[in-house]
LUMZA-718562 format. One record per residue (C-alpha): residue number from 0; x, y, z. Coordinates in steps of 0.001 Angstrom, whole numbers. Example, Ala and Ser with C-alpha at 12.3 -4.5 7.8 and 13.67 -1.06 7.14 Angstrom:
residues 2
+-----+---------+---------+---------+
| num |       u |       v |       w |
+-----+---------+---------+---------+
|   0 |   12300 |   -4500 |    7800 |
|   1 |   13670 |   -1060 |    7140 |
+-----+---------+---------+---------+
This chain:
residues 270
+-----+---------+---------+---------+
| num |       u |       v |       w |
+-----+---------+---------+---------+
|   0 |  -52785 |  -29409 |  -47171 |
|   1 |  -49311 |  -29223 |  -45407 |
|   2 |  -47276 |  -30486 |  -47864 |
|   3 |  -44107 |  -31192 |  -45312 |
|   4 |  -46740 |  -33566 |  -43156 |
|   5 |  -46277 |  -37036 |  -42470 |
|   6 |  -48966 |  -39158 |  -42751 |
|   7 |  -49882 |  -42747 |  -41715 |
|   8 |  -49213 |  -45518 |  -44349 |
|   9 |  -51508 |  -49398 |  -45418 |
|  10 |  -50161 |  -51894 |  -46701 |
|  11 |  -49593 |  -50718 |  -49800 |
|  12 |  -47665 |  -47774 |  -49498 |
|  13 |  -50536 |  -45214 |  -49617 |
|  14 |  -50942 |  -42112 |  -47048 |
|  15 |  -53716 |  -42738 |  -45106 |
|  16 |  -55777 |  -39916 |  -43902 |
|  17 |  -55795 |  -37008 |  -46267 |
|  18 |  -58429 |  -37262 |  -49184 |
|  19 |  -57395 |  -36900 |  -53119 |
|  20 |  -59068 |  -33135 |  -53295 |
|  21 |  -56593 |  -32226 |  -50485 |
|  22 |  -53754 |  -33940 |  -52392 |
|  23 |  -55076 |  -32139 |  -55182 |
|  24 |  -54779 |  -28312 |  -53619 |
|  25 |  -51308 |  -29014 |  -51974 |
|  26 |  -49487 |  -30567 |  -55271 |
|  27 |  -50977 |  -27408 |  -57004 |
|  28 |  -49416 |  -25201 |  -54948 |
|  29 |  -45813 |  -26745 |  -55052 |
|  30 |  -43071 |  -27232 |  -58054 |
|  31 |  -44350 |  -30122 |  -60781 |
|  32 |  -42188 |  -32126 |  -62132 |
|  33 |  -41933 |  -30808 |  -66379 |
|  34 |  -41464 |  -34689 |  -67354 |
|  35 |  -42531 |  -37595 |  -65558 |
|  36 |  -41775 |  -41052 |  -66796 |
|  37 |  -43582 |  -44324 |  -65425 |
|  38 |  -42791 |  -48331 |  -65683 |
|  39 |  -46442 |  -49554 |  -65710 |
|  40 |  -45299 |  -52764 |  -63621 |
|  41 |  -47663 |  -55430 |  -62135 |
|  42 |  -50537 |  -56109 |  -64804 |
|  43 |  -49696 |  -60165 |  -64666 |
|  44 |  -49711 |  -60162 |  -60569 |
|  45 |  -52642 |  -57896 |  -60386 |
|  46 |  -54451 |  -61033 |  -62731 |
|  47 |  -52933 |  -63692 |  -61207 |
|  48 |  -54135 |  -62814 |  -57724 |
|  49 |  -57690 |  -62796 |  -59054 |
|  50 |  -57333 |  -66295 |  -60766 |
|  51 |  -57884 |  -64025 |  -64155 |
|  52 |  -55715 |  -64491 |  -67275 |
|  53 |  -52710 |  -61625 |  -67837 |
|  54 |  -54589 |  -60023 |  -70292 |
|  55 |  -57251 |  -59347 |  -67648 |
|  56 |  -54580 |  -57497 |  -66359 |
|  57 |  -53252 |  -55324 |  -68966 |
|  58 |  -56947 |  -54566 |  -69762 |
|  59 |  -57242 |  -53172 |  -66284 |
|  60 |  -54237 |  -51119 |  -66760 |
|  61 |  -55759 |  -49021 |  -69407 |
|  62 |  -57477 |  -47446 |  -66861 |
|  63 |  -54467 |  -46513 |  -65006 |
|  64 |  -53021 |  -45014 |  -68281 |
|  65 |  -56106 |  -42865 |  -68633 |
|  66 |  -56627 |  -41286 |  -65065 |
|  67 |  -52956 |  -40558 |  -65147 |
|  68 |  -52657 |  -38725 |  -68764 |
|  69 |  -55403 |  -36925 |  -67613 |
|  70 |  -54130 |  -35895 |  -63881 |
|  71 |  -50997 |  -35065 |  -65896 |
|  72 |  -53270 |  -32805 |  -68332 |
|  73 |  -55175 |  -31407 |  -65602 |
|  74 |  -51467 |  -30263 |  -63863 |
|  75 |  -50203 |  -29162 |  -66922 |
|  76 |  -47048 |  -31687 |  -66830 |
|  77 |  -45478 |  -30966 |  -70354 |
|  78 |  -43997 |  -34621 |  -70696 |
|  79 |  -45297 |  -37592 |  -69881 |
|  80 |  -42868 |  -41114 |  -70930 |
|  81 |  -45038 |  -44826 |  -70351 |
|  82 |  -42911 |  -48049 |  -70639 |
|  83 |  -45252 |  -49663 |  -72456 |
|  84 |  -43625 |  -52461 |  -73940 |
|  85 |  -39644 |  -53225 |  -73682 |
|  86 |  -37411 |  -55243 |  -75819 |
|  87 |  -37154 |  -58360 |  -73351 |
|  88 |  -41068 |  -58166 |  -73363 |
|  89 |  -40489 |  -60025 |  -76478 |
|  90 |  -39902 |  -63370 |  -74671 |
|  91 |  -43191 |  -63900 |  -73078 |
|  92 |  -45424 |  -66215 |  -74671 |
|  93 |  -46864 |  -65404 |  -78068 |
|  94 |  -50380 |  -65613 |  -77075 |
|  95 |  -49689 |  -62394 |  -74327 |
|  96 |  -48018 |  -60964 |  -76914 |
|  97 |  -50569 |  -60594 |  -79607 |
|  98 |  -53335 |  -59453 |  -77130 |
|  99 |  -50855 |  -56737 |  -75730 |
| 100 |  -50351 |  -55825 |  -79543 |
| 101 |  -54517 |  -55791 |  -79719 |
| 102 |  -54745 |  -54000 |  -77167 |
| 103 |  -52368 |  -51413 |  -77863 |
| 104 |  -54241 |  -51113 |  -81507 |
| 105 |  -57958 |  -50898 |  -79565 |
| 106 |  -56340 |  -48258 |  -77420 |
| 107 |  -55337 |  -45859 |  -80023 |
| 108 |  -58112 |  -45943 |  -82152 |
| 109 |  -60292 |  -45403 |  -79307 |
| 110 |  -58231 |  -42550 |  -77341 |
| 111 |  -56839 |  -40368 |  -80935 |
| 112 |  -60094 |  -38158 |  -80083 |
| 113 |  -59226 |  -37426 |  -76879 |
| 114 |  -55805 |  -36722 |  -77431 |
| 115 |  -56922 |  -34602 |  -79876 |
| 116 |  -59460 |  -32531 |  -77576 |
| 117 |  -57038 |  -32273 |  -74852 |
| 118 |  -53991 |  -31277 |  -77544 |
| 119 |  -51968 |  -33460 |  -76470 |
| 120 |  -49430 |  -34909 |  -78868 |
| 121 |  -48325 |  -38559 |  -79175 |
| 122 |  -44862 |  -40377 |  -80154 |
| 123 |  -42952 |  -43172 |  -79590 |
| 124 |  -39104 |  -44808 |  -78610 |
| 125 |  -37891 |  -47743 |  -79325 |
| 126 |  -37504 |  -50155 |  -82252 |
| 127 |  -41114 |  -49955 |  -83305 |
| 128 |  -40169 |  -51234 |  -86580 |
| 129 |  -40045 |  -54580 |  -85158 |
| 130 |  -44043 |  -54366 |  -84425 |
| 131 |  -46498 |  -56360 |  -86398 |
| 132 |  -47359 |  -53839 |  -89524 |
| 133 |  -50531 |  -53201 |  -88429 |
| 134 |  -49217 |  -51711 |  -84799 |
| 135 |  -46630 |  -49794 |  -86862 |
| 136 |  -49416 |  -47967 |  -89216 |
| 137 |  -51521 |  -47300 |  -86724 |
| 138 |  -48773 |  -45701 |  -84479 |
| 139 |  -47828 |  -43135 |  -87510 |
| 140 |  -50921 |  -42012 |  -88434 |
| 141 |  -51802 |  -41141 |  -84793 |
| 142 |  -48354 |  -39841 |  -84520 |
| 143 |  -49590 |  -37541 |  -87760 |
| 144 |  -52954 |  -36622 |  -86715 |
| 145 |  -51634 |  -35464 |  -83141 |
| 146 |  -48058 |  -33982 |  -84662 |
| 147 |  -49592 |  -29938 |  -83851 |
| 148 |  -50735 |  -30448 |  -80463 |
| 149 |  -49166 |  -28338 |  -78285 |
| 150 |  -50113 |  -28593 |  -74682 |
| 151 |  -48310 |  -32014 |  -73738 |
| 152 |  -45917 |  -35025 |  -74758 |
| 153 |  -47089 |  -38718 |  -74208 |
| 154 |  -44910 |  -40758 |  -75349 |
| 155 |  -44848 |  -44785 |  -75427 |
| 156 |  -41370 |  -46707 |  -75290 |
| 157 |  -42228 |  -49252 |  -77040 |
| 158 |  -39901 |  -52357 |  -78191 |
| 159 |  -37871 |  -50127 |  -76761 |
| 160 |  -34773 |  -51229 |  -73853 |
| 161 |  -32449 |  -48134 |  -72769 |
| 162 |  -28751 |  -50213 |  -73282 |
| 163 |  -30068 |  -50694 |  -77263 |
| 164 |  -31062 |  -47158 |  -77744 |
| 165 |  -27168 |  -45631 |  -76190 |
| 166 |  -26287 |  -48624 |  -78799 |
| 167 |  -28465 |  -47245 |  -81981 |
| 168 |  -27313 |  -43894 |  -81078 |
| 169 |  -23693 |  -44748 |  -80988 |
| 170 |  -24406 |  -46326 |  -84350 |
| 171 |  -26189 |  -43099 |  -85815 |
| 172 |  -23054 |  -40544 |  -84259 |
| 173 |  -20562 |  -43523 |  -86097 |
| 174 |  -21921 |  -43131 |  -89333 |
| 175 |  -21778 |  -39217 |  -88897 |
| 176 |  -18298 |  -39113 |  -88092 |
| 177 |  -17337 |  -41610 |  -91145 |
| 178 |  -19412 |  -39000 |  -93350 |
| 179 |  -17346 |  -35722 |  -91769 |
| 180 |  -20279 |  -34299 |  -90818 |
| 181 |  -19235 |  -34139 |  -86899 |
| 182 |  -15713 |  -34410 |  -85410 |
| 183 |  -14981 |  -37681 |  -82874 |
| 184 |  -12545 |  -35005 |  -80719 |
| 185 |  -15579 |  -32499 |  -80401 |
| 186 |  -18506 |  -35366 |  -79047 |
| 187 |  -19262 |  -34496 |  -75766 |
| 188 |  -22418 |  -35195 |  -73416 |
| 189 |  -25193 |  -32749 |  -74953 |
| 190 |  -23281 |  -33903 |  -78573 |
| 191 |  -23999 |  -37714 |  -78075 |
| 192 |  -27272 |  -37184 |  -76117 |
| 193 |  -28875 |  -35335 |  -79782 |
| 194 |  -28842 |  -39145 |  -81387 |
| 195 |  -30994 |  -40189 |  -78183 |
| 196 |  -34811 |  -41337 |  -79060 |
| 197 |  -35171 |  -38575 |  -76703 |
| 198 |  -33439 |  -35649 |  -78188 |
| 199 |  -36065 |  -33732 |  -78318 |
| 200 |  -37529 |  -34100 |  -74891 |
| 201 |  -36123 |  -32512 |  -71300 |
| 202 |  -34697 |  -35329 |  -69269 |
| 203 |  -37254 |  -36725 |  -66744 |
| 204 |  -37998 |  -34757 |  -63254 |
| 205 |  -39749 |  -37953 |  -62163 |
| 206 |  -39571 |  -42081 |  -62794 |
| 207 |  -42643 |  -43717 |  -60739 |
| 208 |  -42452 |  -47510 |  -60962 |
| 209 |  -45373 |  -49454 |  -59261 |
| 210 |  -45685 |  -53247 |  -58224 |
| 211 |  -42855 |  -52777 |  -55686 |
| 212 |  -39850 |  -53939 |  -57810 |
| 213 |  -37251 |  -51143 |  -56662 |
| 214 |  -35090 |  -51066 |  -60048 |
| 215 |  -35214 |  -48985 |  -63304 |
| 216 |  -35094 |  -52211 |  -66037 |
| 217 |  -33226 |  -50729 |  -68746 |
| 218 |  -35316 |  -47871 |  -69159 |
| 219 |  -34402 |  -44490 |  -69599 |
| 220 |  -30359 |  -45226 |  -68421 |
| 221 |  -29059 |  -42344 |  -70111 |
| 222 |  -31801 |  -40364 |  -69134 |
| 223 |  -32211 |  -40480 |  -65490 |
| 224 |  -28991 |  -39823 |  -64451 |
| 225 |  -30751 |  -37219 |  -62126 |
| 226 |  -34205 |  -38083 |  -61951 |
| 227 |  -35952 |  -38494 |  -58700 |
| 228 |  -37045 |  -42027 |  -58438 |
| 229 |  -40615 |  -43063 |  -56830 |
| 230 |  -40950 |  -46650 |  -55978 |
| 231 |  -44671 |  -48103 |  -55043 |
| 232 |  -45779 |  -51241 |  -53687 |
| 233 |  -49233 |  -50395 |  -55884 |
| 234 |  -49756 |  -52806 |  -58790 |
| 235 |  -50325 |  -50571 |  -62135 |
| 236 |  -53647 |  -51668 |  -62343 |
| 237 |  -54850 |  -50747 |  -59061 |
| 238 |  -52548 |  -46843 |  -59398 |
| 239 |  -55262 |  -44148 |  -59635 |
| 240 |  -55044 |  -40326 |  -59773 |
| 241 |  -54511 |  -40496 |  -55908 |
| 242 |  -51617 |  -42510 |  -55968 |
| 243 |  -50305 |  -40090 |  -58753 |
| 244 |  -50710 |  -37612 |  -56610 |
| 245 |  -49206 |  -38800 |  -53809 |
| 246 |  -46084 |  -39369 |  -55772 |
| 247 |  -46133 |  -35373 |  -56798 |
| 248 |  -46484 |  -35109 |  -53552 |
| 249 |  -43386 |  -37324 |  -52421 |
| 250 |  -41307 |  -35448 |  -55225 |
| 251 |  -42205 |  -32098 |  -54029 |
| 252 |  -40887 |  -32869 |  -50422 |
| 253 |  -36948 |  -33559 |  -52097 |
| 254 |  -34148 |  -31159 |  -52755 |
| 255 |  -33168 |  -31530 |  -56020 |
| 256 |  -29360 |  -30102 |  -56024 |
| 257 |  -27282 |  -31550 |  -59510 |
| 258 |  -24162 |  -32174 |  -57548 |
| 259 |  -24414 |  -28959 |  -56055 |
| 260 |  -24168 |  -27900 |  -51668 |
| 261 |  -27430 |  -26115 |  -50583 |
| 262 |  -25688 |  -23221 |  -50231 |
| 263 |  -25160 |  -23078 |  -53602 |
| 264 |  -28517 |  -23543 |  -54651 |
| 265 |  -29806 |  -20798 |  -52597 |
| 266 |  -27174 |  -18347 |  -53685 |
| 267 |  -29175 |  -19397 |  -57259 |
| 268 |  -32617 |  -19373 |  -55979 |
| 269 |  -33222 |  -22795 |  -56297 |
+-----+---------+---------+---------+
């Protein structure tokens, strides 16, 4: 596959006329993004145009979740971030609330195995300490069981919002600085970005959002300063490995340059 050729586009925002096997062989052969983080938006349309309840559509979703850990397996992508439940989330009625906390409690128990076969390791952002108890010991002892896999990074924001996590970490750095153990004159950007949920992953390559909202909803702010952002008109439900692809493929056509002039970035081999 050409990976500089146009192609045509539906109504949704998907290349027409090239199959997923030739998607496939051109993203292979072109620079992967080392983390890619998604906002899993649409799951309540996606029902809603089918006359189905919400769950039905964050049942659907699973799906989703699954074909893209494993395209991101398959790839060997390192780091893999899902917005899987954010602090304003909270708000919706109780009812949606519980079954997203059932389902997020049927999909762990059932999917530790494979994340154990495929080494891949899981964790979570956010204030997960405001999930029912249940969620919460569940979420650990996969978090345990998976803690030595080596091969990639999923992890779930969950109760999680981007403006309260630069707030917790301000709040953790405070506390440090009151107990002398860093100085306020020294903090700088890699300084303050070590109290991050994040501080121990690379800063996304890649943000896909689906359901054709074109804005990041207090997710990841710190973190995606420079991350290359890929907007879909796809509801989550309805994204497959092909329309993962095609946004590897979308990435791989940009020039990443970090404030730098191309010159530059060819004088570094970039």
């Amino acid at each position: 596959m050409d990976n500089t050729k146009d192609y045509d586009m539906d109504s949704n925002g998907r290349k027409t006329g090239v199959s997923e096997n030739e998607l496939l062989e051109g993203v292979k052969k072109g620079p992967l993004p080392r983390h890619v983080a998604i906002i899993m938006d649409g799951n309540g349309r996606w029902a809603e145009q089918r006359f189905l309840p919400r769950v039905a559509g964050h049942r659907e979703g699973i799906h989703s979740v699954r074909e893209v850990i494993s395209l991101a397996r398959e790839l060997k992508i390192g780091f893999l971030t899902i917005y899987a439940f954010s602090l304003e989330n909270w708000r919706r009625p109780q009812d949606e609330i519980d079954e997203l906390m059932t389902l997020l409690e049927t999909y762990l128990t059932r999917e530790v195995k494979t994340l154990m076969e495929h080494q891949i390791r899981f964790r979570t952002i956010g204030r997960t300490e405001q999930l029912p108890n249940s969620v919460t010991r569940l979420i650990r002892k996969v978090e345990q069981q998976t803690v030595q896999n080596k091969e990639m990074i999923l992890t779930a924001a969950l109760s999680y919002g981007g403006r309260a996590e630069i707030v917790d970490a301000a709040a953790r750095m405070a506390k440090d600085i009151e107990a002398g153990q860093i100085s306020a004159e020294k903090i700088d950007e890699a300084i303050f970005a070590r109290y991050l949920y994040t501080a121990d992953l690379p800063e996304p390559d890649l943000m896909i959002r689906t359901s054709g909202e074109t804005r990041i909803s207090n997710f990841l702010l710190w973190q995606l300063a420079y991350t290359e952002l890929y907007f879909t008109k796809i509801l989550w439900p309805d994204f497959r490995r092909k329309d993962f692809l095609l946004a590897l493929h979308d990435y791989q056509q940009r020039e990443r340059r970090f404030g730098l002039v191309r010159e530059q970035i060819r004088r570094e081999g970039g």
